[in-house]
N, C-alpha and C positions, 0 to 999 in steps of 0.2 A: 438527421442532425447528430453531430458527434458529442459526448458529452467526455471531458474529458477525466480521466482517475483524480485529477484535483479537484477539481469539481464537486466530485461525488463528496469524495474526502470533506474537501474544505465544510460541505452539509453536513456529513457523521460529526464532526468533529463541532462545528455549531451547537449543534443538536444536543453533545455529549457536554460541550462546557454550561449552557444553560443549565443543564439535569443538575452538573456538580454542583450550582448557587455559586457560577461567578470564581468558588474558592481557588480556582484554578485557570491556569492560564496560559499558553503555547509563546514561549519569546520569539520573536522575530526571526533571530536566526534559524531557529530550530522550524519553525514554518519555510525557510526556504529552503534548508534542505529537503524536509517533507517535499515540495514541488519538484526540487530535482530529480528525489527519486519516485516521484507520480508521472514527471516527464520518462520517465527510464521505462517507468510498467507502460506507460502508453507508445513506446517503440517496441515493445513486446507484442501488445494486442494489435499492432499496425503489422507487425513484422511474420506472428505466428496466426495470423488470422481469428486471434482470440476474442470471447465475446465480452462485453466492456467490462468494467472492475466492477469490483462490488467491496464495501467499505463495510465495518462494523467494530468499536470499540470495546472491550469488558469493563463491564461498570465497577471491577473490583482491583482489577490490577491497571486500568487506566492504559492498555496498551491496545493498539490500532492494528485491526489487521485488514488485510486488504488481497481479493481473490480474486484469480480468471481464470477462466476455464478456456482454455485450446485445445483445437483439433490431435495436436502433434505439437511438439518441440523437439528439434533439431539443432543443438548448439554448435555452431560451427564457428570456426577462429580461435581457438581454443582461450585463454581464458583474458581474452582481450574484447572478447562480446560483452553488451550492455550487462547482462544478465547476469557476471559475474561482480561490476561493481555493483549493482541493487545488492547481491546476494552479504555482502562488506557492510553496508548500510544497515540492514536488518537485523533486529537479535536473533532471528531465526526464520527459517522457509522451512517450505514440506509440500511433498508432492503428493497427489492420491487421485485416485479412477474413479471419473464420474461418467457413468453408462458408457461410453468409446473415444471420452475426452478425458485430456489431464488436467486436474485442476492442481495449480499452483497458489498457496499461503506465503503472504508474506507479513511478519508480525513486526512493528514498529514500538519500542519502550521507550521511556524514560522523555514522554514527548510536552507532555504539562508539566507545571513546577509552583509549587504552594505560592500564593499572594501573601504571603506573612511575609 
């Protein structure tokens, strides 16, 4: 069964607002960006045979990061592949070796906003 990077998301992020007491809150818009660019990672992990994402928020800086690890990536099309709008979207990526996979970070800010 597929589960998809929103999915996951949308639970971290559940999960994260309850911790905060509610103080906090994702606007509407800013949740569907979120999806767009969860749809973008999951034509990544369809496209580079990646294993599903994985979600985790910092309890400090309030910013959402979001991981998959592939076999390989191959960017091809030059910078008219998905991969480089996600990369626009993000405050930041980073790549690094995991045992003879690459894992890819992708860090998401400024996505909650005080209920005051």
């Amino acid at each position: 069964m597929f589960v998809s990077t929103y999915d996951i998301v949308e639970m971290v992020i559940d999960e994260a607002t309850e911790q905060f007491g509610n103080r906090w809150v994702i606007p509407k818009a800013k949740k569907k960006n979120l999806k767009t660019d969860c749809d973008l990672i999951d034509r990544l992990v369809s496209e580079f045979d990646c294993e599903s994402a994985e979600a985790d928020i910092d309890d400090e800086t309030l910013k959402l990061k979001v991981s998959v690890v592939c076999p390989d990536m191959v960017l091809e099309y030059g910078r008219t592949h998905p991969f480089f709008t996600l990369i626009q979207h993000a405050e930041s990526f980073s790549f690094s070796a995991v045992e003879d996979s690459l894992k890819v970070d992708f860090v998401f800010a400024g996505l909650w906003e005080s209920k005051d």
